[in-house]
C-alpha positions as CSV (number, residue, x, y, z in Angstrom):
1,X,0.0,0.0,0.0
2,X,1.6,3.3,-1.4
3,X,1.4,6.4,1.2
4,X,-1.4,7.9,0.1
5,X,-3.5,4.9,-0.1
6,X,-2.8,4.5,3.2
7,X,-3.9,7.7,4.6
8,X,-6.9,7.1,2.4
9,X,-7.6,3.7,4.1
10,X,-7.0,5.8,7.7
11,X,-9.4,8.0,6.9
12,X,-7.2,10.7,6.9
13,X,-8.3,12.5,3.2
14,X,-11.4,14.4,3.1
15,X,-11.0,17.8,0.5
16,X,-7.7,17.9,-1.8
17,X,-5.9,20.5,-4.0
18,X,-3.6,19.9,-6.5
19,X,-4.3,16.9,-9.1
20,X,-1.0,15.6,-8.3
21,X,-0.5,15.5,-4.7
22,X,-1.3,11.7,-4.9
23,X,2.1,11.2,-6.6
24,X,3.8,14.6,-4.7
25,X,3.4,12.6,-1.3
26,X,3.7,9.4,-2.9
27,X,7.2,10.1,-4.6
28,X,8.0,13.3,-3.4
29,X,9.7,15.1,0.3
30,X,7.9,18.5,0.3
31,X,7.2,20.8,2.8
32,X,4.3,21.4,4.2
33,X,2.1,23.1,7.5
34,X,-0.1,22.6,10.1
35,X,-1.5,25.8,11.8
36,X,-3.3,26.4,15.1
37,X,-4.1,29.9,17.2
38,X,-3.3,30.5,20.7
39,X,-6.3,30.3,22.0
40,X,-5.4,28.4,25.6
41,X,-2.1,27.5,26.8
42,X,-2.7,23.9,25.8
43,X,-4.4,22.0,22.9
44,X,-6.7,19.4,23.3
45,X,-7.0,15.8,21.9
46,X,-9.1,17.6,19.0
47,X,-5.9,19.1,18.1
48,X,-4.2,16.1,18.5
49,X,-6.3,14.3,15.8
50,X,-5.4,16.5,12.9
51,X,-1.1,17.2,14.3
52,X,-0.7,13.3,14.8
53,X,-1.1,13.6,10.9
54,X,1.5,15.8,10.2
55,X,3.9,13.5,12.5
56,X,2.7,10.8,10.4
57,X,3.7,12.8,7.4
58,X,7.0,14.2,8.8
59,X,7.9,10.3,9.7
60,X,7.6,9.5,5.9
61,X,9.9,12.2,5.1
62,X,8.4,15.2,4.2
63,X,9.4,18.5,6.1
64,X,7.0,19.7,8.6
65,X,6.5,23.8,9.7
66,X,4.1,24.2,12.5
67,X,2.5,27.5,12.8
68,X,1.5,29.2,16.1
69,X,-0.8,31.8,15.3
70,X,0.5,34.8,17.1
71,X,-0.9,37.1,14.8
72,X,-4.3,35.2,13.8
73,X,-4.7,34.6,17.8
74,X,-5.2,38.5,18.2
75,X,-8.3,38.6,15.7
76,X,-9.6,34.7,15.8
77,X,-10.9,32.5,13.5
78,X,-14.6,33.2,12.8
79,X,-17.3,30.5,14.8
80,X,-20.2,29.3,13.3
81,X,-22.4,31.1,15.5
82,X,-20.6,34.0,17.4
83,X,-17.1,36.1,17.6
84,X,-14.7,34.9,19.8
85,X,-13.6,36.7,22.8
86,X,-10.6,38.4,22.3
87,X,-7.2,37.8,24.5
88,X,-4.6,39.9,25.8
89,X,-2.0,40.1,24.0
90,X,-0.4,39.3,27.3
91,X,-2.1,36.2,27.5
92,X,-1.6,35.6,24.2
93,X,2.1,35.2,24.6
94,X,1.8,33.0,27.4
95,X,-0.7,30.2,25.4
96,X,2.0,30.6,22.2
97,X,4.9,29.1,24.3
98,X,3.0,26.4,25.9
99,X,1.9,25.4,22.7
100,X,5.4,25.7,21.1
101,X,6.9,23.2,23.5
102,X,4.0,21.0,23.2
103,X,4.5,20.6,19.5
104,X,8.0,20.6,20.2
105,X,8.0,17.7,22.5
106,X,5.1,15.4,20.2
107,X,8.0,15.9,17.3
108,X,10.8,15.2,19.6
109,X,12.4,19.0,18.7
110,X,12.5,17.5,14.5
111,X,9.9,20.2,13.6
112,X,10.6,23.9,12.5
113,X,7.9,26.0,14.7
114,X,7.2,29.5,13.2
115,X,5.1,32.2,14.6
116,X,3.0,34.3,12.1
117,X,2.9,37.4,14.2
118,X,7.1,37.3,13.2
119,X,6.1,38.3,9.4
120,X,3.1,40.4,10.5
121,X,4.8,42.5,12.7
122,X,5.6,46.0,11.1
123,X,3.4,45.5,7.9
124,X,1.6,47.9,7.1
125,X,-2.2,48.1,6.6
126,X,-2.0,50.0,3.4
127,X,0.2,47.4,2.0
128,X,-1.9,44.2,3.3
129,X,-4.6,45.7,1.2
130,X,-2.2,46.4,-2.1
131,X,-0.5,43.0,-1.6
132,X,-3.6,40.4,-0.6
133,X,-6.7,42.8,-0.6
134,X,-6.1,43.4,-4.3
135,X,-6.2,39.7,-5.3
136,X,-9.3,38.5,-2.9
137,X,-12.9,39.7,-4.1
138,X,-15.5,40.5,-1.5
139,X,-17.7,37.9,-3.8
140,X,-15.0,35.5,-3.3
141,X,-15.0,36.1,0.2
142,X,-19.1,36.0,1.0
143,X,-19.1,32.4,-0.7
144,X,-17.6,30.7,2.0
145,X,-19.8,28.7,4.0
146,X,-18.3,30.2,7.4
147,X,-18.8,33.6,6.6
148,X,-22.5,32.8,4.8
149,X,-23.7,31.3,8.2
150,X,-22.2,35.0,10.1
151,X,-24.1,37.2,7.9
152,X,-27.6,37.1,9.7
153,X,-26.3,37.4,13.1
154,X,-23.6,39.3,11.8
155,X,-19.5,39.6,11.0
156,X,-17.0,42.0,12.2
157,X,-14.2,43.1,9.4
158,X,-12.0,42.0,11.9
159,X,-13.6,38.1,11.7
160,X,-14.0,38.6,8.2
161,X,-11.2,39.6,7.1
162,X,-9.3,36.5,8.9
163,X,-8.7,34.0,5.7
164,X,-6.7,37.0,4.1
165,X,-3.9,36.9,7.1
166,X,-4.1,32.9,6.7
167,X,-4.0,33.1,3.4
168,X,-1.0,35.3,3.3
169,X,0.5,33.2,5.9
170,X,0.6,30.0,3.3
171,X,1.8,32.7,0.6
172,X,4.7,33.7,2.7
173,X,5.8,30.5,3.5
174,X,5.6,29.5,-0.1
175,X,8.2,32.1,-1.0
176,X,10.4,32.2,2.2
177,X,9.9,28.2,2.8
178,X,9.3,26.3,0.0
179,X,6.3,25.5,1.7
180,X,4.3,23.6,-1.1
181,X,1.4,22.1,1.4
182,X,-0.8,22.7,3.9
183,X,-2.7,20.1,6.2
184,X,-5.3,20.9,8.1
185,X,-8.7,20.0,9.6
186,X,-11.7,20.1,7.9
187,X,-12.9,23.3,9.1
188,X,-10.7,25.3,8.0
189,X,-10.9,24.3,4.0
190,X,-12.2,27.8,3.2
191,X,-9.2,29.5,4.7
192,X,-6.3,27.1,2.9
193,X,-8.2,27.6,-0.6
194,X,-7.8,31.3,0.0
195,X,-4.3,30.8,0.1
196,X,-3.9,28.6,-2.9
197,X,-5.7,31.0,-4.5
198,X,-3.3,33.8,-3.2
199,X,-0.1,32.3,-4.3
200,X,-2.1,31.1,-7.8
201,X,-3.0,35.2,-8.7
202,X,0.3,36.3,-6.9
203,X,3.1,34.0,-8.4
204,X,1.5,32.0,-10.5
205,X,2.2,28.7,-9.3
206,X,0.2,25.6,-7.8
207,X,-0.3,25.2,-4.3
208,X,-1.3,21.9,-2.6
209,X,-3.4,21.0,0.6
210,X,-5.3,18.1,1.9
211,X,-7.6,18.4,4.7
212,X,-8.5,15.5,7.4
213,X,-12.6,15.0,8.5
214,X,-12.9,16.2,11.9
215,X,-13.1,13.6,14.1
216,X,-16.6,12.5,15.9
217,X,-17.8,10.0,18.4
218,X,-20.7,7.9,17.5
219,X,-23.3,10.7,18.5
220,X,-21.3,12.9,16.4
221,X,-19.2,14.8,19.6
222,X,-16.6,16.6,18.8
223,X,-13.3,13.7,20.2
224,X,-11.6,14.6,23.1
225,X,-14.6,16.1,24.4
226,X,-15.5,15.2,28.0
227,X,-19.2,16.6,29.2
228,X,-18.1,19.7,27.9
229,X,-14.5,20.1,28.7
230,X,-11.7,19.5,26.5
231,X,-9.1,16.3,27.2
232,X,-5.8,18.5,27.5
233,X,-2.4,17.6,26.1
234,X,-0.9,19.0,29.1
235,X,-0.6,16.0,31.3
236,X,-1.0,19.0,34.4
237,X,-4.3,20.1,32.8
238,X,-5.5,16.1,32.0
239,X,-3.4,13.5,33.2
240,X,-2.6,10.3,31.6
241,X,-4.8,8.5,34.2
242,X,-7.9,10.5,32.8
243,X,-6.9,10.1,29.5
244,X,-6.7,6.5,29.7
245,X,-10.5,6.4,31.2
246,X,-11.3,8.5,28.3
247,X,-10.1,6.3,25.8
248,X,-10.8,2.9,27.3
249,X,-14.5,3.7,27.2
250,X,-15.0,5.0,23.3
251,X,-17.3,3.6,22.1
252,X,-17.0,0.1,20.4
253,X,-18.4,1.6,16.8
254,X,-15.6,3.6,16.5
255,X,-12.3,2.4,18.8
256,X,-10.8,0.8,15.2
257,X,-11.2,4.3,13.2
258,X,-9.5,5.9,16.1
259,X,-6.6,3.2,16.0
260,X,-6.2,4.2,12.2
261,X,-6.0,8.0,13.1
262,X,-4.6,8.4,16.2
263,X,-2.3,5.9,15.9
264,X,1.0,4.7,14.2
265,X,-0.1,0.6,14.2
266,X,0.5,-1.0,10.9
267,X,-2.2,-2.3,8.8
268,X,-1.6,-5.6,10.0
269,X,-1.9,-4.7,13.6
270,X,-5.0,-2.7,13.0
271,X,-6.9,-5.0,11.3
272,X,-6.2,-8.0,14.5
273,X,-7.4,-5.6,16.5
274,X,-10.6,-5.1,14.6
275,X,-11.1,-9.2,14.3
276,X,-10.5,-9.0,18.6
277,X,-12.7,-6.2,18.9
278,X,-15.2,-8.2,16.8
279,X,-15.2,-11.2,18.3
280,X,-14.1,-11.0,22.3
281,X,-15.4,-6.9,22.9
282,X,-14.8,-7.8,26.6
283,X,-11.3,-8.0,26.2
284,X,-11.1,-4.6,25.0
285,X,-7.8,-4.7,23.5
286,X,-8.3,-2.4,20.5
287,X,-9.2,0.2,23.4
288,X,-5.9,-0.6,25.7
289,X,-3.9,-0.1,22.2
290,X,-5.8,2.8,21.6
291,X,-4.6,4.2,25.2
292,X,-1.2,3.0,25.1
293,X,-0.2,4.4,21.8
294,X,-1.9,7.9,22.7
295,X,-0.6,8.4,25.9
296,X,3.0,6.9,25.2
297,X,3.0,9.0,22.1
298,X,2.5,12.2,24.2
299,X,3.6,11.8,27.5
300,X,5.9,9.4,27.6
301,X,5.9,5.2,28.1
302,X,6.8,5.8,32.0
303,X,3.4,8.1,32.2
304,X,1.2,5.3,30.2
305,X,2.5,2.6,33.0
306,X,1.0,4.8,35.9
307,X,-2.0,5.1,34.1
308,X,-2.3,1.8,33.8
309,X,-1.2,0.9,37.5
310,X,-3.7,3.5,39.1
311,X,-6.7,1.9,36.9
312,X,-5.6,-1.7,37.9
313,X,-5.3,-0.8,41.3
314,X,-8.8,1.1,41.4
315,X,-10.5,-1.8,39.7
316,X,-8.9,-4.5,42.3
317,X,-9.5,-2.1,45.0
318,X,-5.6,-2.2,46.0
319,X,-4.8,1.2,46.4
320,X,-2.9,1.3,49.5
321,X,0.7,1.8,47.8
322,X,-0.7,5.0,46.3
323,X,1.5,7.6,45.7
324,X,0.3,11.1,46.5
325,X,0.6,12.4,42.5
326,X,-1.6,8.9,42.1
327,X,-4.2,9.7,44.4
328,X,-4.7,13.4,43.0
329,X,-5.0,12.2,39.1
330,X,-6.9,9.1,40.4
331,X,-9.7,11.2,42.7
332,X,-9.4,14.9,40.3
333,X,-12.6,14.1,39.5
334,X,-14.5,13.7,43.0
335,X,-15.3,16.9,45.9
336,X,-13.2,15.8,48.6
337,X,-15.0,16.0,52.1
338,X,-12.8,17.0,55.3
339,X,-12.4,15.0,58.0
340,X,-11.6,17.2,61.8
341,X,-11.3,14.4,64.3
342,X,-11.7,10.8,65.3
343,X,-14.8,9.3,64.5
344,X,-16.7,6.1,64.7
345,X,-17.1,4.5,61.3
346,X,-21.0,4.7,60.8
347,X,-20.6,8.2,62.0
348,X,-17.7,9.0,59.8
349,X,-19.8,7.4,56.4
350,X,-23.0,9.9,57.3
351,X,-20.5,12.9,57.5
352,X,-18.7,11.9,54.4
353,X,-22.1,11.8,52.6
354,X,-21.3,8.2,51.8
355,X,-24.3,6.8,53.8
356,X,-27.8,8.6,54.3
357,X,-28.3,7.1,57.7
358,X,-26.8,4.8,60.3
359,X,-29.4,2.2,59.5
360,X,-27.9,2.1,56.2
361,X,-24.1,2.5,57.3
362,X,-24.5,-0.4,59.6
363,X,-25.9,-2.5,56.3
364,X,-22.9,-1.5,54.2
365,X,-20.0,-2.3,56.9
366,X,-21.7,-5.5,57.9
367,X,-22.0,-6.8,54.3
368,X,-18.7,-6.1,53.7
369,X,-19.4,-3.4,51.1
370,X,-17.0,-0.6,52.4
371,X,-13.7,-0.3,51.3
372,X,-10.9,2.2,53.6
373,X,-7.8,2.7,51.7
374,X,-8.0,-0.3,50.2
375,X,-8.6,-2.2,53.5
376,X,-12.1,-4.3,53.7
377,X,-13.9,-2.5,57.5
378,X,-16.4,-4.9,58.6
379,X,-16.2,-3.7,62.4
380,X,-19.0,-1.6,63.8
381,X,-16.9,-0.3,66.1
382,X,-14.2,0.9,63.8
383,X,-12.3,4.7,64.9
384,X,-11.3,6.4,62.5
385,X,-7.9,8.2,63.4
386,X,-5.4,10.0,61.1
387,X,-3.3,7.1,61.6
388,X,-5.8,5.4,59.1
389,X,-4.8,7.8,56.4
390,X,-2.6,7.1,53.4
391,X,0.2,9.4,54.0
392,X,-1.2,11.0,56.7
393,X,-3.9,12.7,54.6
394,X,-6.1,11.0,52.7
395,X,-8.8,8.4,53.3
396,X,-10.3,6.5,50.3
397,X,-13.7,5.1,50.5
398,X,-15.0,2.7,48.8
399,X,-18.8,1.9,48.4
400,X,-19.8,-1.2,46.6
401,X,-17.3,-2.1,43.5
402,X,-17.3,1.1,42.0
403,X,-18.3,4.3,44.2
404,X,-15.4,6.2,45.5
405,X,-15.3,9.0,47.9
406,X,-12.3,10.7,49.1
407,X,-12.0,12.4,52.5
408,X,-9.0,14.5,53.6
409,X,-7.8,14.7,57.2
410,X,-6.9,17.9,58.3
C-alpha cells in the first residue's frame, strides 16, 4: 500500500488541492504546514487528531513547519455562530509558548515551529490591502460557508477579514519556505483555498493541501470532548490516568477508526485488533492499544505505566501503595470532604455523605461493602484516626465495586 492509499484507508483525506499530490506525497519530500491559534495554553486531543497527521507525514519524510498563530490569535478564526472573545495580547504570549513546547516535545524538537505574528509585525495596513486585498474579491469572500452562516447574526471586518492573514500566511511561507502544502482539519478548508488562491494570482504557481474529516464519536461529539470540557495535552491540565478512562471507554463503533488516526499501528496490527474487537469486545484490546499508543505517544511510556497501575489498582481495589501524585489524578474528578477528628465508622460514612443514615451505614459495613484505603472495614466499632490515612492525609472510601469518595484529614 503506497502512502497515500494508506492515509486514504485511515481516513485521513477528506478535501484535496492539487491533481497531483497523490504522486507529490507518494514520490516526493515537500514541505508542508499545520497551523493552530493560541487560543489556551494547551491544545486538546481535537488538536491532536489533525497534528498526529503531520507526524505521520513528517515520519515519511516530508518536512513539517508548525504554525502558532501569534498574529491570527489576536483577531480569531470566525465561529459558526458567534465572535470569539478576544485575549490579551499578554495572555496571548503566554498560550504561544505552551503550545510551542507541546509541538515541540510530540516531534521530539525534529519540527521547524514559526510564529506568524514574526512576518506580520511591522506590515503595514496600506500594503496588506495592495498585496492580498487586491487579489481577494469581496464575492470571493461571501461564498464561504463560514462567513455565509455570520451574515444574519452578523460579522466584524475584523472576523472577516481572517482568511486574508491565513492566506498570506501560506503565501509567505511559499516564498520564504518552499512550503508547497498545507494540512489541516476540515474546518478550515475555506481559509487554505484562500491561500492557494493567493499564491495562484500572486506567483503563479500551484499550491497543494489536503484536509483530514474532523473527528466524531458515534453521537457525532466533537473527540476529546469530556461533558463539555476538553481532554488536555498538558498531562498538568488532563493527566494520563484520565486520558486513559477517556479512551478505554469510546465507544466500540468507533475504537478501530480511532486506532487508524490516532495511531501509528500497521495495517496488520490494525486490522487483528478489529477481528478481537469483533469477536471478544470484553477484552477490550483495540481500546488498551488505543490508550497505550496515545498516551506513550504524548507523554511518555513511564506516564502510560502509571495510568495503567492506578486503573488496575482502582478496579482491584488495591490502592494502598498510592503515591500522592496517584491519588490526586486518580480522585481529580471527585469533591473531597474534610475529615476534623476521630470518629466512629457509621458516623464517619454519614458525615462523608457516603451513607444517608446509620441504618444504612451499619448494612454497608456489615456486608462487607465498604472499602478504607484499600482495606475491607467490617467492624462496627471501627475509629477512624489519622493514623488510618494514606500518607497521613487522605482516606479512600469505597462503596460497593465502584463508588469512591475521598476524605482528607486535616
Amino acid at each position: 500500500m503506497k502512502f497515500y492509499d494508506e492515509l486514504v484507508w485511515r481516513g485521513l483525506i477528506k478535501d484535496v488541492a492539487g491533481e497531483d499530490i497523490e504522486d507529490k506525497l507518494n514520490n516526493e519530500k515537500v514541505t508542508f504546514y499545520w497551523g493552530t491559534d493560541p487560543t489556551a495554553d494547551s491544545l486538546h486531543l481535537g488538536h491532536y487528531s489533525s497534528l498526529i497527521t503531520a507526524k505521520r507525514l513528517a515520519k515519511y519524510g516530508h518536512h513539517p513547519i508548525l504554525l502558532c498563530g501569534g498574529a491570527t490569535g489576536l483577531i480569531g478564526d470566525p465561529r459558526p455562530t458567534a465572535e470569539r472573545e478576544i485575549i490579551t495580547k499578554e495572555q496571548l504570549n503566554k498560550n504561544l509558548e505552551g503550545i510551542k513546547k507541546q509541538v515541540e516535545d510530540i516531534f521530539d524538537g525534529k519540527a521547524e515551529v514559526v510564529n506568524n505574528y514574526d512576518w506580520f509585525r511591522g506590515y503595514e495596513f496600506t500594503d496588506v490591502l495592495r498585496d492580498v486585498g487586491k487579489y481577494i474579491t469581496v464575492n470571493y469572500m461571501l461564498d464561504k460557508d463560514i462567513i455565509r452562516r455570520r451574515l444574519e447574526t452578523g460579522i466584524t471586518f475584523a472576523e472577516f477579514a481572517y482568511m486574508l492573514i491565513q492566506g498570506y500566511d501560506f503565501l509567505w511561507l511559499y516564498e520564504n519556505k518552499n512550503c508547497i502544502m498545507q494540512v489541516e482539519g476540515s474546518d478550515q478548508w475555506g481559509n487554505i483555498t484562500t491561500g492557494i488562491d493567493l499564491i495562484k494570482k500572486k506567483l503563479g504557481k500551484d499550491a497543494y493541501a489536503f484536509t483530514m474529516p474532523l473527528v466524531v464519536d458515534k453521537y457525532g461529539n466533537k473527540f476529546g470532548k469530556s461533558e463539555g470540557n476538553a481532554l488536555w495535552l498538558d498531562e498538568e491540565k488532563t493527566s494520563s490516568y484520565e486520558l486513559y478512562q477517556y479512551l478505554i471507554n469510546v465507544d466500540d463503533e468507533v475504537v478501530v477508526d480511532y486506532l487508524k488516526i490516532f495511531t501509528f499501528l500497521s495495517v496488520d496490527e490494525i486490522l487483528e485488533l478489529e477481528k478481537s474487537n469483533k469477536e471478544h469486545p470484553e477484552l477490550r484490546e483495540a481500546h488498551k492499544a488505543l490508550a497505550r499508543e496515545i498516551i506513550t505517544d504524548l507523554h511518555g511510556e513511564n506516564s502510560y505505566k502509571e495510568a495503567l497501575k492506578i486503573s488496575e489498582s482502582l478496579f482491584s481495589g488495591d490502592i494502598k501503595n498510592f503515591t500522592e501524585k496517584e491519588i490526586e489524578d486518580a480522585f481529580k474528578g471527585l469533591v473531597p470532604f474534610k475529615i476534623n477528628e476521630d470518629s466512629n465508622i457509621l458516623d464517619f460514612l454519614i458525615a462523608g455523605g457516603i451513607c444517608s443514615s446509620k441504618r444504612e451505614a451499619r448494612e454497608f459495613v456489615s456486608a462487607g461493602s465498604i472499602t478504607l484505603n484499600g482495606e475491607k472495614i467490617t467492624d462496627l466499632d471501627f475509629t477512624i484516626t489519622k493514623n488510618s490515612c494514606l500518607h497521613n492525609k487522605y482516606l479512600i472510601v469505597r462503596r460497593g465495586k465502584k463508588k469512591y469518595y475521598i476524605g482528607i484529614y486535616e
